[in-house]
matplotlib code that plots the C-alpha trace (Angstrom):
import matplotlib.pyplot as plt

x = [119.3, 117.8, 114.0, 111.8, 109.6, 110.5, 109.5, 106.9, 105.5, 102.4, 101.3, 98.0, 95.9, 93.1, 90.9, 93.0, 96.9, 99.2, 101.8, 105.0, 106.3, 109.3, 112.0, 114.1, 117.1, 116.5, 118.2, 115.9, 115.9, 114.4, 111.5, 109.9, 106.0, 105.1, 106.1, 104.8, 101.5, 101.3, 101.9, 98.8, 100.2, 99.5, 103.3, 107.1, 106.9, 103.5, 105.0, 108.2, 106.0, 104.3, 107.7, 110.3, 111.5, 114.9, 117.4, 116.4, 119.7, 118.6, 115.8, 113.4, 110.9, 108.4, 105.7, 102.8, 99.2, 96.2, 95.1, 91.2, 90.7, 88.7, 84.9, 84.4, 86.8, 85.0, 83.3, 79.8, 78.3, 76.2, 72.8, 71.0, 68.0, 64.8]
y = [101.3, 104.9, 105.5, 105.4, 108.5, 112.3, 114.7, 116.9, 114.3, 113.1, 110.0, 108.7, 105.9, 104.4, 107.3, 111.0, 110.8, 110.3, 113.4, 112.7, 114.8, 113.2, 110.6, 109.3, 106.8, 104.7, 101.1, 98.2, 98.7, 102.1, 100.0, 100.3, 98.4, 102.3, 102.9, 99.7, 100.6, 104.3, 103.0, 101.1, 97.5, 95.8, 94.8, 94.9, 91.7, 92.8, 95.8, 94.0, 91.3, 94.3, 96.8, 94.8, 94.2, 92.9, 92.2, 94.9, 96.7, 100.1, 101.1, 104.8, 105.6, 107.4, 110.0, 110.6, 112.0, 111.7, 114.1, 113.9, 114.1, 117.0, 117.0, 116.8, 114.0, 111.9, 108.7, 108.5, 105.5, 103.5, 103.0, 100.5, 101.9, 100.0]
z = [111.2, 111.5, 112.2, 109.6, 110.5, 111.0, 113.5, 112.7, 109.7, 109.3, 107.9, 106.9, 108.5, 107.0, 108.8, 109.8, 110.1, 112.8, 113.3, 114.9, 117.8, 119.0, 118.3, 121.6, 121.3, 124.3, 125.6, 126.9, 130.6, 129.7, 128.8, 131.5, 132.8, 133.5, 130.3, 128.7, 129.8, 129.1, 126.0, 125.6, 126.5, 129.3, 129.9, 128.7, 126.9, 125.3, 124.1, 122.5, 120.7, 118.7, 118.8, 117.7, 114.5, 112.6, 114.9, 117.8, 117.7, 118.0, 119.9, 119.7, 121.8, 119.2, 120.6, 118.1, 118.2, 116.3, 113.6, 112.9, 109.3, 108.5, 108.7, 105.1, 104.4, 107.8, 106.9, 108.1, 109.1, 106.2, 106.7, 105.1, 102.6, 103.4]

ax = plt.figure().add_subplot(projection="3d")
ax.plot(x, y, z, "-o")
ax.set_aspect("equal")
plt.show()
């Protein structure tokens, strides 16, 4: 099974988008604690209870950063009228 982003994409979240910059075939000792936790995981196993999906055959390392949405299109916080 292939990916299912593209480089240089960008797909929308519930607030701004997320654009991808990279796609990376990698194998699981690449997955590394370093890596689990630059990641944003405290650990491997961590990381694989969130990551994988179907069988696991393939593996891609998938490098992404946030997009703000414009100012305009922002949501402000409510405040409650008194």
């Amino acid at each position: 099974m292939r990916p299912r982003v593209t480089v240089g994409v960008r797909y929308r979240m519930d607030e701004g988008e997320i654009e991808i910059d990279s796609i990376e075939p990698i194998g699981l000792p690449d997955i590394t604690p370093q890596l689990a936790r630059a990641s944003g995981f405290l650990g491997v196993l961590d990381l694989l209870k969130v990551a994988k999906h179907g069988k696991g055959e393939n593996i891609y390392l998938v490098r992404f950063h946030y997009v703000p949405p414009p100012p305009h299109k922002r949501r402000s916080a409510e405040v409650p009228k008194r």
